[in-house]
C-alpha positions in Angstrom: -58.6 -36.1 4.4 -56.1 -38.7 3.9 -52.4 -39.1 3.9 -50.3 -36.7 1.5 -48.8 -38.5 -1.4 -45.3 -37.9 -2.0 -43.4 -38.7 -5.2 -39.8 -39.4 -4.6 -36.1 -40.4 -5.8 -36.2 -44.4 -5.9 -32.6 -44.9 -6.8 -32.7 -44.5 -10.5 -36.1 -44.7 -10.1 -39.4 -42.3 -9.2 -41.9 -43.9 -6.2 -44.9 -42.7 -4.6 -44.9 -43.2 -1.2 -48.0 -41.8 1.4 -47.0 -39.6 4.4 -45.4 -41.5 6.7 -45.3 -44.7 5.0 -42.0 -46.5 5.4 -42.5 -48.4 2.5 -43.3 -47.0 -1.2 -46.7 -47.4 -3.2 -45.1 -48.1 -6.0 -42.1 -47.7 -8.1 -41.6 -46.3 -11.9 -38.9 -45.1 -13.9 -39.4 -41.5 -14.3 -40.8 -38.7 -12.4 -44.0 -37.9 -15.0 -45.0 -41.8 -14.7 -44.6 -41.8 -11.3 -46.6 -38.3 -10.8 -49.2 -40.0 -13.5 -50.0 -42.8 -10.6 -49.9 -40.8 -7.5 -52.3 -38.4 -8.6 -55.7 -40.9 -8.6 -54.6 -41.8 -5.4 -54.5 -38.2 -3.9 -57.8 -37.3 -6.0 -59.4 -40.2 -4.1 -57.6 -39.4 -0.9 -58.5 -35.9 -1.0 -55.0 -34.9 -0.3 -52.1 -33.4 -1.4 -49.8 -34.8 -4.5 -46.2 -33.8 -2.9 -43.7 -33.9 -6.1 -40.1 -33.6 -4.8 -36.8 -32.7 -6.3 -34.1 -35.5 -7.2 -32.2 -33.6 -4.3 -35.4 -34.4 -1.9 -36.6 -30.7 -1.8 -39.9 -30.1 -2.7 -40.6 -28.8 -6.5 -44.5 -28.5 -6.2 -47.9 -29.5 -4.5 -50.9 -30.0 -6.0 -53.7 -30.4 -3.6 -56.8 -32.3 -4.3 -58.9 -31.5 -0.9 -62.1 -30.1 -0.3 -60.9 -26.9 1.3 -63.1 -24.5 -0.8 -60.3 -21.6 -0.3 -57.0 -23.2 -0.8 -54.1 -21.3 -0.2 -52.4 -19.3 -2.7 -48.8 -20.5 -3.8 
C-alpha cells in the first residue's frame, strides 16, 4: 500500500501532497481539480484520497486499497 494522498489548502489554492511529504504534488486552483488529480494517484497507490477542509480538518476519505472489508464510515 502506498502513501495516503492528501488534498489541502495551498494558499488560495488546492494541492495534493502524499503523507508525509514536505513538499506538494502539485498545485490547482480549486478543491474539485485538485481532488480530480489526486485520485489516479491514490487508485494507483492503493491508498487513501484524504480531502481536507479549508480549516485543515478532514471532510472525507475515499480509500482505494485492496482491503476486501473496508471499514464502514
Amino acid at each position: 500500500m502506498g502513501k495516503d494522498q492528501h488534498i489541502v489548502p495551498h494558499g488560495d489554492d488546492w494541492a495534493v501532497r502524499g503523507a508525509g511529504n514536505s513538499k506538494v504534488t502539485s498545485i490547482h486552483p480549486t478543491q474539485a481539480a485538485a481532488i480530480e488529480a489526486g485520485r489516479p494517484i491514490a487508485e494507483h497507490q492503493k491508498s487513501e484520497l484524504v480531502i481536507h477542509r479549508p480549516d485543515g480538518r478532514i471532510r472525507d476519505k475515499d480509500s482505494y486499497g485492496n482491503d476486501p472489508f473496508p471499514p464502514k464510515g
